[in-house]
C-alpha positions as CSV (number, residue, x, y, z in Angstrom):
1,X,71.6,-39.5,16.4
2,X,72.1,-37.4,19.5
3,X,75.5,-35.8,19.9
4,X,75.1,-33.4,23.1
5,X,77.3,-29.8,23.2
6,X,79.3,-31.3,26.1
7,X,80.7,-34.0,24.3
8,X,82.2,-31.7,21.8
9,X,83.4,-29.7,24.2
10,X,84.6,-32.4,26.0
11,X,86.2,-34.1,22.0
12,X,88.2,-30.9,21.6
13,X,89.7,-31.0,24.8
14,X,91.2,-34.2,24.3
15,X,92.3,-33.3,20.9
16,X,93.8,-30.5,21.4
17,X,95.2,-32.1,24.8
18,X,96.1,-35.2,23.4
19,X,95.4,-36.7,26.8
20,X,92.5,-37.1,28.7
21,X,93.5,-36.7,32.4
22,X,94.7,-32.9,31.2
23,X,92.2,-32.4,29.2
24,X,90.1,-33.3,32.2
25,X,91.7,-30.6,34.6
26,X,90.9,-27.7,31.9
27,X,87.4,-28.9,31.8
28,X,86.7,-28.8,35.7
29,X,85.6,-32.0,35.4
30,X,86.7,-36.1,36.6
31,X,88.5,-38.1,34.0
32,X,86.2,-40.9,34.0
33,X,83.3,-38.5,32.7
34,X,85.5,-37.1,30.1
35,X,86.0,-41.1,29.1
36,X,82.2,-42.0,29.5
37,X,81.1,-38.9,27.1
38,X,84.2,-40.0,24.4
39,X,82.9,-43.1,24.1
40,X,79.2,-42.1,24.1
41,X,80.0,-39.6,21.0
42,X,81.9,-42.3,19.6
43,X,78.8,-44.8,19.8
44,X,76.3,-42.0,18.1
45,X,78.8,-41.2,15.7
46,X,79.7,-45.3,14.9
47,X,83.5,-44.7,15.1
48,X,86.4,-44.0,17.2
49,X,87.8,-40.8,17.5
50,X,91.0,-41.5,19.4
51,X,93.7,-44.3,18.7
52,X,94.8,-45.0,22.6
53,X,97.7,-47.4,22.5
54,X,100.5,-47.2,25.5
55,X,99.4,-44.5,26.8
56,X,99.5,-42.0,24.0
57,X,96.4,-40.2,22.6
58,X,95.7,-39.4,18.4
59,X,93.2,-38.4,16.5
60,X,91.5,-41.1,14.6
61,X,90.7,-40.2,10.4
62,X,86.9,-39.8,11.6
63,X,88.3,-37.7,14.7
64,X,90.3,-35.7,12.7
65,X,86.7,-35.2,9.8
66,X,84.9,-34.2,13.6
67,X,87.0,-31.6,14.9
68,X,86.5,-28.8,12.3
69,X,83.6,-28.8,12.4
70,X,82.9,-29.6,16.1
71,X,85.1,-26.4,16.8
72,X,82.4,-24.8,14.2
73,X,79.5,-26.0,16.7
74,X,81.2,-24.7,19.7
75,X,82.4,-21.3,18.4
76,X,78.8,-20.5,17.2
77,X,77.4,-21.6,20.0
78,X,79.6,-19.7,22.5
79,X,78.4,-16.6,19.9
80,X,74.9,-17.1,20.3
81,X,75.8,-17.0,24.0
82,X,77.4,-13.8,23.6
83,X,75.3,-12.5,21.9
84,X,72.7,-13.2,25.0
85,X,74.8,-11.7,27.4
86,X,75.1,-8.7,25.4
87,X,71.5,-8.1,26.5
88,X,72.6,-7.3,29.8
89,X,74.4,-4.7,28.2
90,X,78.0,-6.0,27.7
91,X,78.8,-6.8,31.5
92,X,81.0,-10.1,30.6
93,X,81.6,-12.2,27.7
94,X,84.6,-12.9,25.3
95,X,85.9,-11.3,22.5
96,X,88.6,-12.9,20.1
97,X,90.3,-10.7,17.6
98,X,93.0,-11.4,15.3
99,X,95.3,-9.2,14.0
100,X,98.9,-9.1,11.3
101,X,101.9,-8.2,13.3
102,X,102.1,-4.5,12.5
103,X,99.1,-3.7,13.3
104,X,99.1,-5.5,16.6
105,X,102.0,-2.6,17.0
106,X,100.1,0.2,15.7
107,X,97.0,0.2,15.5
108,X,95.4,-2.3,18.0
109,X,96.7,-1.1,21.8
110,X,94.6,2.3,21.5
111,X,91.2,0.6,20.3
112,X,91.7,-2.3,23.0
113,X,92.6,0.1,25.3
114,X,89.3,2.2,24.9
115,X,87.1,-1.4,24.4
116,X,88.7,-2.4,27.8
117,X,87.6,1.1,29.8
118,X,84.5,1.3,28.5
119,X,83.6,-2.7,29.0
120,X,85.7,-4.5,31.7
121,X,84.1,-7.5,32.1
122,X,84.3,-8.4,29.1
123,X,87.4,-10.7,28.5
124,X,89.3,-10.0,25.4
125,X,91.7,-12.8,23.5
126,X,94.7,-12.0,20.6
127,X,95.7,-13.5,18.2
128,X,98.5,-12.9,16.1
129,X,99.4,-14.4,12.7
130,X,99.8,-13.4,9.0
131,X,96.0,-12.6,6.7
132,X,96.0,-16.1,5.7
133,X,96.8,-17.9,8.8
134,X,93.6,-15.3,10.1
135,X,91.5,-16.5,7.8
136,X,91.7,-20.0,8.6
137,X,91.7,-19.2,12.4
138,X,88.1,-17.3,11.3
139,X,86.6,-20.1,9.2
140,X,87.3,-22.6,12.5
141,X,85.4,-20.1,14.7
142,X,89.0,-19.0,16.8
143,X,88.5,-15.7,16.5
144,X,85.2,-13.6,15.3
145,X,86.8,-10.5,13.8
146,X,89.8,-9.8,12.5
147,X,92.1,-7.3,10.9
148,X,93.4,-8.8,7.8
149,X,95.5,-7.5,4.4
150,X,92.7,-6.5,1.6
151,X,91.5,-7.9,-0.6
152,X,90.4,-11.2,0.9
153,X,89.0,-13.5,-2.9
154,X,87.3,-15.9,-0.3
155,X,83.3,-15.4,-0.3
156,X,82.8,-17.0,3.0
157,X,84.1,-13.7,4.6
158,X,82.6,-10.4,4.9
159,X,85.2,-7.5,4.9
160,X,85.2,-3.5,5.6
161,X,88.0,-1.6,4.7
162,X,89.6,0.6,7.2
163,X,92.2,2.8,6.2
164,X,95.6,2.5,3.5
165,X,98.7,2.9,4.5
166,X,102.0,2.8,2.8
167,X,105.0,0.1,2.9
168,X,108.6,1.4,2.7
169,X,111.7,-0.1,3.0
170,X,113.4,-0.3,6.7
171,X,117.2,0.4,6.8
172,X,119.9,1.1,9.2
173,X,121.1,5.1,9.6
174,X,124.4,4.0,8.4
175,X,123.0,2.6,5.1
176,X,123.9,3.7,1.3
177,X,119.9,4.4,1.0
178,X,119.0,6.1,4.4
179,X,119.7,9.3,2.7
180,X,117.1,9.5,-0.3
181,X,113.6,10.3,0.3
182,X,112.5,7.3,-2.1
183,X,114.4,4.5,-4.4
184,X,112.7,2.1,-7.1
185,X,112.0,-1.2,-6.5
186,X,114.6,-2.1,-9.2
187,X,117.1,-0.9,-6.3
188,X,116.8,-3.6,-4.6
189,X,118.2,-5.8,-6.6
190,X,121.3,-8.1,-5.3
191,X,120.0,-6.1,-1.7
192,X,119.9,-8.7,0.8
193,X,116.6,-8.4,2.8
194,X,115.0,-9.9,5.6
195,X,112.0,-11.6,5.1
196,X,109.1,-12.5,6.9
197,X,107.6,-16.4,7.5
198,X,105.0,-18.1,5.1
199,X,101.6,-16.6,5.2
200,X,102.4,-12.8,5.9
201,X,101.2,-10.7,3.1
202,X,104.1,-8.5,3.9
203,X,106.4,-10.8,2.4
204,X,104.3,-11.9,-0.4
205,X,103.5,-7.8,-1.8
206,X,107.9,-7.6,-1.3
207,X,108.1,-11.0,-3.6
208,X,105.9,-10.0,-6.5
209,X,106.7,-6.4,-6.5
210,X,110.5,-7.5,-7.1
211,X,109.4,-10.1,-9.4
212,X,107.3,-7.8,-11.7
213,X,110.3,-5.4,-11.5
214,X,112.1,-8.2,-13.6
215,X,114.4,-9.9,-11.1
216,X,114.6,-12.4,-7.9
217,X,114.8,-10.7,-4.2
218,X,117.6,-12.2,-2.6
219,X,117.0,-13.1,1.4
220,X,119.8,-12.7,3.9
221,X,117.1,-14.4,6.4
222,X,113.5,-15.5,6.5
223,X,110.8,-16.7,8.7
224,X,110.7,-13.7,10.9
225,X,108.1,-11.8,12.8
226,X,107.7,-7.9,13.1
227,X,109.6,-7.6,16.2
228,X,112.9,-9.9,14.9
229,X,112.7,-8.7,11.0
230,X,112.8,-4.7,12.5
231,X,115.6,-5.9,14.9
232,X,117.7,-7.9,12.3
233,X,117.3,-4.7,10.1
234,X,118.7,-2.2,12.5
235,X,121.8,-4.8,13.4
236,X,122.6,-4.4,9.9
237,X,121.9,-8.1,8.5
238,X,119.6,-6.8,5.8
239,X,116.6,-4.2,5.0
240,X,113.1,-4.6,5.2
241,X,110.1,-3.8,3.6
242,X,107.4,-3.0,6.0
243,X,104.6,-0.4,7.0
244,X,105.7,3.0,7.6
245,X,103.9,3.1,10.8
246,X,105.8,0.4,12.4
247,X,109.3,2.7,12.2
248,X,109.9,4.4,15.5
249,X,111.0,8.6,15.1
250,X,114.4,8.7,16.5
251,X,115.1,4.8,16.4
252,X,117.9,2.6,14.3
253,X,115.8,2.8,11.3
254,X,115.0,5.1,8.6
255,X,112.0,4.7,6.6
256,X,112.8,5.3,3.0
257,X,109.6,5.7,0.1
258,X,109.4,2.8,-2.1
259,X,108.3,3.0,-5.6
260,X,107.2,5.2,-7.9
261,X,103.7,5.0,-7.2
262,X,104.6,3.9,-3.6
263,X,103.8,0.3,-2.3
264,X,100.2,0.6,-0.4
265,X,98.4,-1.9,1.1
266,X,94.4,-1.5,2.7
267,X,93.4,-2.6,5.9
268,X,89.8,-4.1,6.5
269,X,88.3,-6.1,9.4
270,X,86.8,-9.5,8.3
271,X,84.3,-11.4,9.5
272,X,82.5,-15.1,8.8
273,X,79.7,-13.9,6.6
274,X,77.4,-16.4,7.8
275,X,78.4,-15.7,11.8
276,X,76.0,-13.3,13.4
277,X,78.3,-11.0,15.2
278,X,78.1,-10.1,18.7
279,X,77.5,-7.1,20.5
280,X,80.9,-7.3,22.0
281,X,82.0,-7.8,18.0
282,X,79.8,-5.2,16.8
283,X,80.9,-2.1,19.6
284,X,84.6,-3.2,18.7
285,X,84.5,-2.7,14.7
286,X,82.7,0.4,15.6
287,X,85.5,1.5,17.5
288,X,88.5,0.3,15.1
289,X,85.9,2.6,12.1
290,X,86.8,5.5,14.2
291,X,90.4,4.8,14.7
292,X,91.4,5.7,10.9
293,X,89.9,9.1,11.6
294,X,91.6,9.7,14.4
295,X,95.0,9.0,12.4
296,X,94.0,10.9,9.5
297,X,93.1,13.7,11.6
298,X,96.6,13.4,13.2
C-alpha cells in the first residue's frame, strides 16, 4: 500500500470542507485532481471515505478512522519541515500555540510580541480553548505547544511548569464583598455566579472547591468565555472566580482573596512527548520560561 502525503492533505481538505470544489480553491489546485487523488486513496485503502449523495459531502466510518490519524501524518510532517527550515535560522515557518483564556489576556501578547520582533517570518497561529479542549487539539497535531492548567494525568504529554498564580473571586464595586480583603469559600454559598463553558479548568477548580466546602454552587449563567464571564460580572448578574491577573486596576471589578489557603492554580506549557519540537517551538518556551521572572521581578 502506497498512500502519498498529498492525498492526505488533499482527504483533510475535503473533510474539514465537506465539499470538494472548496476544498479545491484552499488547496491551489483543480477539482478534478482533488477527485482523482480521493479515489486513488480510497483504492489503496479498500474503502470509501466520503458518502456523496445529492450533492452533499460526509465522512464515511473508515473516513472518519482516517482523519485522526491522517491529521497526525500531516502535523508531524509539517514539523519535520520546520524543523528544516529552522536550519536557515528561523527566516519562515509556522508556529501554533494554544493557550486558556486568561492567559491569552495576560500572559501571551508580551512573549508573542518579542517572538514576533525577533523572528518575522515566521507565521504564528492561536488558539484559544479550555486545558482539556488543548489537549486534544495537541494529541491531533493542531497546535505544537501549549499553555495548559497543571497537572496534566495524561502520559502522552510532556509538561514544564511556569509560574502559580492565585484565583479570586471577581465582583462588582457596589457588592456586599468588594470590601473585605478575603471571604471563605463557604461564602459563596446561595451566591449566584457566573460560570464558564465545559472543559475550562476554571470552572471545574470553582465546582469542587464549593463541593468540598459541603454545598452546591448555584449558577446565574454558564457557558461563558473570559471576556463575557468578566463583563456579566461587572453588570452585576453574578461574581466570578477567576485569576487575579485578569482584573483590571481601576476597572468595574474588585478582586477579593478566596480561601483560607487561597485558591492557586500552576501554569505549564505542554507538549506531545513523542513530537520533536521545532526550533520555532523550542526559542518560544524559552521565551514564555523567562516571562515568569519578569513578573516576579515586577
Amino acid at each position: 500500500m502506497e498512500v502519498e502525503i498529498h492525498q492526505l492533505r488533499y482527504f483533510v481538505a475535503v473533510a474539514e470542507r465537506r465539499h470538494f470544489t472548496q476544498a479545491a480553491a484552499d488547496l491551489a489546485v483543480a477539482q478534478p485532481s482533488v477527485s482523482k487523488q480521493i479515489r486513488k486513496l480510497e483504492g489503496e485503502l479498500g474503502a470509501p471515505m466520503f458518502q456523496r449523495a445529492r450533492g452533499e459531502i460526509a465522512l464515511t466510518q473508515a473516513g472518519e478512522a482516517l482523519l485522526p490519524w491522517a491529521k497526525r501524518v500531516l502535523a508531524d510532517v509539517d514539523g519535520a519541515r520546520h524543523e528544516v527550515r529552522g536550519l536557515a535560522g528561523l527566516a519562515r515557518g509556522r508556529l501554533s500555540v494554544g493557550a486558556t483564556p486568561s492567559l491569552t489576556t495576560v500572559v501571551l501578547p508580551q512573549v508573542l510580541a518579542r517572538f514576533h520582533a525577533e523572528y518575522p517570518g515566521i507565521e504564528l497561529v492561536l488558539h484559544e480553548a479550555g486545558s482539556r479542549v488543548l489537549l486534544e487539539r495537541l494529541e491531533r497535531g493542531d497546535v505544537e505547544v501549549a499553555l495548559v492548567i497543571l497537572p496534566v494525568r495524561e502520559d502522552a504529554f510532556a509538561t514544564t511548569p511556569l509560574f502559580r498564580e492565585e484565583l479570586v473571586l471577581a465582583v462588582r464595586r457596589d457588592h456586599r464583598f468588594a470590601r473585605r480583603r478575603s471571604i471563605r469559600v463557604t461564602d459563596l454559598m446561595h451566591v449566584p455566579l457566573v460560570m464558564f463553558r465545559e472543559g475550562y479548568d476554571l470552572r471545574a477548580v470553582t465546582i469542587a472547591a464549593c463541593q468540598q466546602a459541603g454545598f452546591e454552587p448555584v449558577f446565574a449563567l454558564e457557558g461563558g468565555e473570559m471576556d463575557g464571564v468578566l463583563r456579566m460580572a461587572a453588570a452585576g448578574l453574578g461574581v466570578a472566580v477567576v485569576p487575579g491577573s485578569v482584573i483590571e486596576r481601576d476597572g468595574p471589578l474588585v478582586a477579593v482573596r478566596l480561601g483560607d489557603p487561597p485558591l492557586e492554580r500552576t501554569v505549564g506549557l505542554a507538549h506531545r512527548r513523542d513530537w520533536t519540537l521545532s526550533p520555532a517551538a523550542v526559542r518560544f518556551s524559552a521565551l514564555l520560561t523567562e516571562e515568569p521572572r519578569a513578573r516576579r521581578r515586577a
